[in-house]
N, CA and C of each residue as an Amber inpcrd file, in Angstrom:
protein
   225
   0.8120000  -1.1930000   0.0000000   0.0000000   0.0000000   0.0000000
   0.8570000   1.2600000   0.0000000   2.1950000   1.2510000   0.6870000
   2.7620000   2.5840000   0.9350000   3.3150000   2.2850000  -0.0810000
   3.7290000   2.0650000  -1.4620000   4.2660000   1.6760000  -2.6490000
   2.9800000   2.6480000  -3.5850000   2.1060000   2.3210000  -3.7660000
   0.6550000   2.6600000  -4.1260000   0.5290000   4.1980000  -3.9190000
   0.4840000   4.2850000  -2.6240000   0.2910000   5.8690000  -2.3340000
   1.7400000   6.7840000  -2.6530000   2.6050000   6.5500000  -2.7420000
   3.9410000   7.0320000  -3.4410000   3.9110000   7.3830000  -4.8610000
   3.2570000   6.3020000  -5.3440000   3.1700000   6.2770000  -7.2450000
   2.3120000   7.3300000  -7.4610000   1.1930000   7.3870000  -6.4250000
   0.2090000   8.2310000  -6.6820000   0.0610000   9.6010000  -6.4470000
   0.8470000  10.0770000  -5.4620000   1.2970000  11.2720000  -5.1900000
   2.5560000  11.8210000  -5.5160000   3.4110000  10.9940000  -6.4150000
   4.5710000  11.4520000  -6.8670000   4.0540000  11.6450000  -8.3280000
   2.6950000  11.3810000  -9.2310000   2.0940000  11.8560000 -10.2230000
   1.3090000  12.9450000  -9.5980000   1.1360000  13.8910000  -8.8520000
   0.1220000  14.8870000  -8.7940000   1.2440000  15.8340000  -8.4570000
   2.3750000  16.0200000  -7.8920000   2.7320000  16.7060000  -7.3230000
   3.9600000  17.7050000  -8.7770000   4.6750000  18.8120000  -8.3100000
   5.5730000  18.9300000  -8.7860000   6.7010000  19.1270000  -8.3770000
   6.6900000  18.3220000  -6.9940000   8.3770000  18.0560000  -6.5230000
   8.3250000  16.7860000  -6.2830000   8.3520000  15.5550000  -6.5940000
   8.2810000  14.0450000  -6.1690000   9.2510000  13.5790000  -4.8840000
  10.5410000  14.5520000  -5.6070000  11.4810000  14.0480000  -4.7300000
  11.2960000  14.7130000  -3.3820000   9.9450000  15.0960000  -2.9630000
   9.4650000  16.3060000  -0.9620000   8.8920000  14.9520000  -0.8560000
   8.4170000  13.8690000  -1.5050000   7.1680000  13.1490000  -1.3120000
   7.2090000  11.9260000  -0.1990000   6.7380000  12.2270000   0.8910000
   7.2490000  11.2770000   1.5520000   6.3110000  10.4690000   2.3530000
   6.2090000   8.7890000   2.1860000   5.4290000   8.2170000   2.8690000
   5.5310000   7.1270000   4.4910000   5.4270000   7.6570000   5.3150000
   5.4370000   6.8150000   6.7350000   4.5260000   5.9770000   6.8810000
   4.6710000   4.4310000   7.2460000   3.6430000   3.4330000   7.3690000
   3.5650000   3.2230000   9.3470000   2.4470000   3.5110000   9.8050000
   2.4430000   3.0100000  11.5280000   1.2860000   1.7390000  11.5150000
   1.8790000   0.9020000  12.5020000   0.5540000   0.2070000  12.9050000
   0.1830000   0.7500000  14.1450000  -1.3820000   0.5730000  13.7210000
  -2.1740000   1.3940000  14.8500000  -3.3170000   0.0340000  14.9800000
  -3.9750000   0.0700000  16.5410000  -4.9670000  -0.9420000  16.6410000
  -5.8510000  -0.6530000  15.7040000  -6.3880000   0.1070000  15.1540000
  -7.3180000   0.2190000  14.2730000  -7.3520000  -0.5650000  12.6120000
  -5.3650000  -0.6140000  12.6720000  -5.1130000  -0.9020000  11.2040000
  -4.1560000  -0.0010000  10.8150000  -3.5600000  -0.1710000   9.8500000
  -2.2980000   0.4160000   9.1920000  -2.6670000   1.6730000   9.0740000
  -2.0570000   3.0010000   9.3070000  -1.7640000   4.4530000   8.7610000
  -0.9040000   5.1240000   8.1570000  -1.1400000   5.0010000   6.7380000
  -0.1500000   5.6190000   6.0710000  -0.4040000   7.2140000   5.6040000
   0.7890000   7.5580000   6.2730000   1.2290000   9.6820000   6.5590000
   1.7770000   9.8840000   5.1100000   1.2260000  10.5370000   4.5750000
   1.9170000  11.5020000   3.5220000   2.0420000  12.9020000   3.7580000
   2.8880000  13.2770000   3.5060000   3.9120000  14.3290000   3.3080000
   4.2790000  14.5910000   1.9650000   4.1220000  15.8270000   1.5510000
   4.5290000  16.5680000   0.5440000   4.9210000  17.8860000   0.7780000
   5.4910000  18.4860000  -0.1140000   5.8650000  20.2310000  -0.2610000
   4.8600000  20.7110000   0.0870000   5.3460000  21.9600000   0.5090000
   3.8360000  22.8430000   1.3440000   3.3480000  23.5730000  -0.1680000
   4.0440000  23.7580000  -1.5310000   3.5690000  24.1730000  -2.1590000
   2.6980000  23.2350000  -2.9160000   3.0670000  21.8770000  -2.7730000
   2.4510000  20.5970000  -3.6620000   1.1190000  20.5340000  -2.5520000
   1.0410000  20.7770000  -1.6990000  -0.1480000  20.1290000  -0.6390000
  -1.9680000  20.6050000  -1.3660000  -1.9730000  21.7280000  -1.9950000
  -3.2850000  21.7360000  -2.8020000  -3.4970000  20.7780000  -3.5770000
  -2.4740000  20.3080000  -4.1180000  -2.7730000  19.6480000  -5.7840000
  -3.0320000  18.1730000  -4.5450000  -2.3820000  17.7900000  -3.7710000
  -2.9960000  16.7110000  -2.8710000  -4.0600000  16.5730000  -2.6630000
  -4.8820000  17.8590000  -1.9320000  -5.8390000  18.0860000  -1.3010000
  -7.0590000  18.2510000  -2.4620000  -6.9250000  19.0880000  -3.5430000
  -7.4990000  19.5960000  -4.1560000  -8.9140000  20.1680000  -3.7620000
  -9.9090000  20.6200000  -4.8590000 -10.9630000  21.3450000  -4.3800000
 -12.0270000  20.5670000  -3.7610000 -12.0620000  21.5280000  -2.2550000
 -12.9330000  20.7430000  -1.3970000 -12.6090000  18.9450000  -1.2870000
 -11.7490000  18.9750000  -1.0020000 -10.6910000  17.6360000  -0.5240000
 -10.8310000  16.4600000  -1.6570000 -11.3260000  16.7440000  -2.9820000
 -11.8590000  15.9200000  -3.9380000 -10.4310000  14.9670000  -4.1790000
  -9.5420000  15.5570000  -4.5350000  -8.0990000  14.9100000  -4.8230000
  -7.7590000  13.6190000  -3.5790000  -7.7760000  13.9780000  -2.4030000
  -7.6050000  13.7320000  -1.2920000  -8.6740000  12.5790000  -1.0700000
  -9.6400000  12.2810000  -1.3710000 -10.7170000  11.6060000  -1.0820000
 -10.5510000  10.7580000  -2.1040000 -10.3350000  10.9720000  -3.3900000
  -9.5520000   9.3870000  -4.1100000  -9.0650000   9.1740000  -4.1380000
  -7.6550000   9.9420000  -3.3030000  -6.7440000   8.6600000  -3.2700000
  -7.1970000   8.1330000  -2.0360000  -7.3390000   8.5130000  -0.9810000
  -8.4740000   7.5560000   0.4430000  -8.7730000   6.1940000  -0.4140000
  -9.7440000   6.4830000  -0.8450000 -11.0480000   5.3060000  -1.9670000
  -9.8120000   4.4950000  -2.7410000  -8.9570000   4.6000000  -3.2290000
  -8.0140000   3.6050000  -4.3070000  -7.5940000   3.4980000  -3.1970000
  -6.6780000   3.6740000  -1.9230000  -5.9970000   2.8530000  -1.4160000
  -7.0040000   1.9860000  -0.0650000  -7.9600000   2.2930000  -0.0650000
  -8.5900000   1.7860000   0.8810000  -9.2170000   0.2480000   0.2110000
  -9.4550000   0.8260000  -1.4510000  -9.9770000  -0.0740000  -2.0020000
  -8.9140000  -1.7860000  -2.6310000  -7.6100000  -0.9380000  -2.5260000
  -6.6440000  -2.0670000  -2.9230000  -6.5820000  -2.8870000  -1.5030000
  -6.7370000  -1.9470000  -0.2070000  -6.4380000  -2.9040000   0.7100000
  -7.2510000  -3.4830000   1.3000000  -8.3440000  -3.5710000   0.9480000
  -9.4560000  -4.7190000   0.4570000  -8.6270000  -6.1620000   0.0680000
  -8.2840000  -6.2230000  -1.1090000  -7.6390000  -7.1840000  -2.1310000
  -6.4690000  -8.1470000  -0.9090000  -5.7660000  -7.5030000   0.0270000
  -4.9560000  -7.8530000   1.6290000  -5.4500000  -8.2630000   2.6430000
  -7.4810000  -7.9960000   2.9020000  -7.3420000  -8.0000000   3.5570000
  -7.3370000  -7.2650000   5.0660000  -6.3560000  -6.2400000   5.0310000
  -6.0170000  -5.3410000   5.8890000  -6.6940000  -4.0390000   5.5720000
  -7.4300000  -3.0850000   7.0010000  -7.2330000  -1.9350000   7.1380000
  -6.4050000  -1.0540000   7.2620000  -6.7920000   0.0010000   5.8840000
  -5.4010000   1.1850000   5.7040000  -5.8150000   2.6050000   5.6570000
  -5.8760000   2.9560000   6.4580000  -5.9450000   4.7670000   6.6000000
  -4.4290000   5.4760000   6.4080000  -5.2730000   6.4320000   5.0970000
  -4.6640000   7.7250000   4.8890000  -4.7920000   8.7360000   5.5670000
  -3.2460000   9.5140000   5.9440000  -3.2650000  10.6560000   6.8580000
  -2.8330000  11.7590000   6.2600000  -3.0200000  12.7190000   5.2340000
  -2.2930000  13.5000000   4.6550000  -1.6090000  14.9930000   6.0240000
  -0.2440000  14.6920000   5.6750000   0.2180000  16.2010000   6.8950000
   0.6490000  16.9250000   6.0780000
């Protein structure tokens, strides 16, 4: 999954190389932190969190296919 969310935010952004992903286990299930440039963080977020909310949905939805619960944390 933190492979997944890397590919995917190193295509939206325009610094790849700020892009950075932390995996924690938490009782709830895996949390994976992204981090990007403070100037890349809109194109993350996009309008009214639309950007932000599919990538949620694709990685929530691959980790289905595992099995495992995976929450996205964008900082």
């Amino acid at each position: 999954m933190k492979e997944l969310l890397e590919v995917i935010a190193k295509n939206l952004v325009d610094h790849p190389e700020a892009v950075v992903v932390t995996e924690k286990q938490e009782e709830k299930g895996i949390c994976l932190e992204l981090k990007v440039a403070p100037e890349d963080m809109g194109k993350v977020i996009g309008k009214d969190g639309r950007i932000a909310k599919a990538i949620r949905t694709v990685v929530k939805a691959a980790s289905f296919k595992e099995d495992s619960k995976v929450f996205v944390d964008i900082a």
